[in-house]
C-alpha positions in Angstrom: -14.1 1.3 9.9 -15.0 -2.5 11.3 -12.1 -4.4 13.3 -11.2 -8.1 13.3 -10.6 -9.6 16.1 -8.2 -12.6 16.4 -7.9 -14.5 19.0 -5.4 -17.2 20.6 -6.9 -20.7 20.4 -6.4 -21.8 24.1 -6.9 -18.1 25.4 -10.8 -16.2 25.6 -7.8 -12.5 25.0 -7.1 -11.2 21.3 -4.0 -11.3 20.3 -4.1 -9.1 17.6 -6.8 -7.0 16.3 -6.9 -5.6 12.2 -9.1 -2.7 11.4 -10.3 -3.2 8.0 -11.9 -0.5 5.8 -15.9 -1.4 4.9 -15.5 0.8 1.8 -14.0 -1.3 -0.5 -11.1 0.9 -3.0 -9.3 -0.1 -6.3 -6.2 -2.8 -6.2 -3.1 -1.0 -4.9 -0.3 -2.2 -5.9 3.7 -1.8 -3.8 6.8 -2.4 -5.4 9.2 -3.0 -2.6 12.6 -4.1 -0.9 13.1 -6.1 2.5 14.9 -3.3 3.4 13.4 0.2 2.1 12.2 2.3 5.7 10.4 4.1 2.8 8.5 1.0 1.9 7.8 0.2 5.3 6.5 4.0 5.8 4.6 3.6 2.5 2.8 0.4 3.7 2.3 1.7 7.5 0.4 4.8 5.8 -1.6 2.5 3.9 -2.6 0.3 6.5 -3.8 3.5 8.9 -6.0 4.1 5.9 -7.7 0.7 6.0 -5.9 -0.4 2.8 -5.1 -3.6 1.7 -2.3 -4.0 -1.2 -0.4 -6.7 -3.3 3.1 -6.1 -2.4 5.6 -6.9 -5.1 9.5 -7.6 -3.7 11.6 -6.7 -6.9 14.6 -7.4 -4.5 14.1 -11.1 -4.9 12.5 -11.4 -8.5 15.1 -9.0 -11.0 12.1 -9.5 -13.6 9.5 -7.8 -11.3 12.2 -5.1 -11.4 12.7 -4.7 -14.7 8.6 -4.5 -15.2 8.3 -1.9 -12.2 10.5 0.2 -14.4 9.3 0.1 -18.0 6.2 0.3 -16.1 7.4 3.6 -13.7 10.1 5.0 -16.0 11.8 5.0 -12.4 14.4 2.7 -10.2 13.8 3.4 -6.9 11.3 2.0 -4.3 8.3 2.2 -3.4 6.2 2.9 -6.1 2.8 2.5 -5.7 -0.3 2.2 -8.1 -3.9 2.9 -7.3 -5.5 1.4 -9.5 -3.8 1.6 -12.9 -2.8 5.3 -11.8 0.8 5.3 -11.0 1.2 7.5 -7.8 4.6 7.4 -7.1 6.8 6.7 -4.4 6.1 7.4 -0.9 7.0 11.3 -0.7 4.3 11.5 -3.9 1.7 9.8 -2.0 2.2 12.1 1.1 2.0 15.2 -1.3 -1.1 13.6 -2.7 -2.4 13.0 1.1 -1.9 16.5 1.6 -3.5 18.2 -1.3 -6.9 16.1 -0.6 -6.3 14.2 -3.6 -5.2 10.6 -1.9 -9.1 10.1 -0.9 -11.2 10.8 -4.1 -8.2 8.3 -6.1 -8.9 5.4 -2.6 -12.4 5.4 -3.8 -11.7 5.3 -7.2 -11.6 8.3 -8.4 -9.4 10.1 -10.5 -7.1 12.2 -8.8 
């Protein structure tokens, strides 16, 4: 896993430093609210991983909603795709995490 570093313009200190995964994985889609703790938990996991994600607020776009659930069959948030493979919310990607599945679908394949 590489880092990047950013650093302040008048300082020689980071200010912040990103680890980014070298191994590159399919488009993850979030479908979120500003204030889910599941999302943020969903998105915090993610990030640990080395992910990067599109995030998709269907609390401020009600058609984004409406497509997350003809799309999901659900209402509630998160629900996150990997891919085109619809994973779930966050409890189904922490089951998926803890069967060994999460991994194979990260790099593209099929869980």
């Amino acid at each position: 896993m590489a880092s990047q570093v950013i650093f302040d313009q008048n300082s020689r200190f980071p200010v912040q430093e990103i680890r980014v995964n070298d191994t590159p994985h399919p488009p993850i889609t979030v479908y979120s609210t500003a204030v889910c703790p599941y999302c943020v938990m969903a998105k915090n996991f993610l990030q640990s991983k080395g992910c990067t994600w599109t995030e998709i607020r269907v609390d401020t776009d009600p058609s984004e909603r409406e497509r997350m659930i003809a799309r999901t069959g659900r209402t509630s948030v998160p629900q996150i795709f990997i891919g085109e493979v619809h994973v779930g919310g966050y409890d189904d990607m922490m089951a998926l995490h803890r069967a060994g599945k999460l991994d194979a679908l990260l790099k593209g394949e099929v869980a």
